[in-house]
C-alpha positions, 0 to 999 in steps of 0.5 A: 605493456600492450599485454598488460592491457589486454590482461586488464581489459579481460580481467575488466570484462569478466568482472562486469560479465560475472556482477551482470549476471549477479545483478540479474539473477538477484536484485535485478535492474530495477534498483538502477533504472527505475520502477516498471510503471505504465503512462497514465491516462485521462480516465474518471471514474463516476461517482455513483450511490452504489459506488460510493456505498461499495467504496467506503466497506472496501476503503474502511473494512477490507482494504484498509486505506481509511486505517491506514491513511489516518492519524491515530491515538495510539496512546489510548486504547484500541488506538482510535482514530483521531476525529475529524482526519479521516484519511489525512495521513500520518507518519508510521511510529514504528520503530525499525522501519528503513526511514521515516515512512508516510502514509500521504494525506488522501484527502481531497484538500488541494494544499496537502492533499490528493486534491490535485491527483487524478483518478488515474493517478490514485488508481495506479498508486492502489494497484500498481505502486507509483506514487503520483510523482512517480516513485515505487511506493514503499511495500507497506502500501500492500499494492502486490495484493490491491492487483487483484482488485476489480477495475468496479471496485478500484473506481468505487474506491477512488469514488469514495476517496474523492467523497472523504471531507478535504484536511489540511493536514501537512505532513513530511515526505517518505525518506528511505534509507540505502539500499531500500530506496532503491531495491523497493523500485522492483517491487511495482508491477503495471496492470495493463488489462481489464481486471472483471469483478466477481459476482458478490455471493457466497462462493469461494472465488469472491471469499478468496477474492476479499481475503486477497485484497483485505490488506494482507494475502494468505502469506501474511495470515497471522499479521491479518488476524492480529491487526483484525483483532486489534480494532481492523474491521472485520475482513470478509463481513457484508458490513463494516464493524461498528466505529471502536469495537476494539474499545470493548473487545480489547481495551488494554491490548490494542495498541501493544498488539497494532504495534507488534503486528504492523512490525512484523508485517512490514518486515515480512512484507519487505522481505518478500517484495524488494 
């Protein structure tokens, strides 16, 4: 009998040796103990004219947290965006995503809103993925390559979010299905440091630096140049397009190709980052 348990206690040990290294060497152990994530801090960013400026071309024409945070008609042409919510959130209506993915109400209202987050809150969920309560944002949310940008630029976004008018608007809670919800957890990287902003010129480290942050990196070109086609403003211009230049560029394919194109990056981007 004795042997009997020591046989089983050994065969017990090679098999929680042999799923750690499994784990470790493929998932990892985020998925179980939570996501990385830094404290948040007491910081508040200024709101200046300049910042605002630079925040509402990054917010609307780079890294599209206007489009993307907006409800939509996605039954019209270009799939414009609903007058009057502008950043009041919406649920994603894609087929073939692991659940029902929000995009919250960023708004300034208090009820349904970011009304109540800080400046720190808003900008860890931009850079580094943690929602305001905590949780790993789902990859959608293109934080892997919002790291890059500059802590100048951050502030100016957080500005220019604060400035948008409060809606009311409610929406449900992201539901992730088994085993997403989990494998998204190692997705979230804390930026610790100080991250310098560029010079706004002409060279090729700023150009590269706002196709980096322009909501999908080099990986995901072609899923840039669709959604840019299908009424995303332009991504490396000086000045946001004009509100529904898609309405005239592309009034039959826009929503088809938004739809299409949003498809494959979540795939994509999902494969990439869990």
């Amino acid at each position: 009998m004795k042997r009997f348990w020591r046989i089983s206690l050994f065969v017990v040990a090679i098999v929680a040796v042999i799923l750690a290294v499994a784990i470790s060497a493929t998932i990892g152990w985020r998925p179980f103990i939570g996501p990385r994530a830094r404290a948040l801090n007491n910081r508040k960013f200024e709101v200046t004219p300049e910042r605002l400026a630079r925040g509402s071309y990054l917010a609307n024409s780079v890294s599209g947290c206007v489009f993307c945070h907006s409800p939509h008609d996605w039954n019209a042409p270009g799939a414009p965006l609903i007058d009057g919510k502008l950043g009041a959130g919406e649920v994603f209506p894609l087929e073939g995503l692991p659940g029902r993915i929000v995009a919250p109400n960023i708004t300034p209202d208090a009820e349904t809103g970011a009304g109540t987050w800080s400046d720190d809150q808003l900008a860890r969920a931009i850079r580094e993925g943690i929602g305001h309560d905590g949780r790993a944002l789902f990859p959608l949310m293109p934080y892997g390559n919002f790291r890059v940008m500059s802590d100048e630029d951050l502030a100016s976004v957080v500005g220019y979010l604060r400035s948008l008018a409060a809606v009311r608007n409610s929406l449900p809670s992201t539901e992730i299905i088994f085993p997403v919800k989990y494998l998204i957890r190692s997705a979230p990287e804390p930026v610790e440091g100080a991250v310098s902003a560029l010079p706004p010129d002409t060279s090729a480290a700023y150009g590269t630096y706002l196709v980096r942050i322009t909501h999908r990196s080099k990986e995901d070109s072609r899923c840039q140049e669709w959604l840019s086609l299908a009424d995303w403003s332009s991504k490396v211009r000086s000045e946001p397009l004009p509100a529904r230049t898609s309405r005239r560029i592309l009034p039959a394919l826009g929503t088809t190709m938004r739809k299409f194109s949003l498809r494959l990056c979540v795939r994509g981007r999902l494969g990439r980052d869990r």
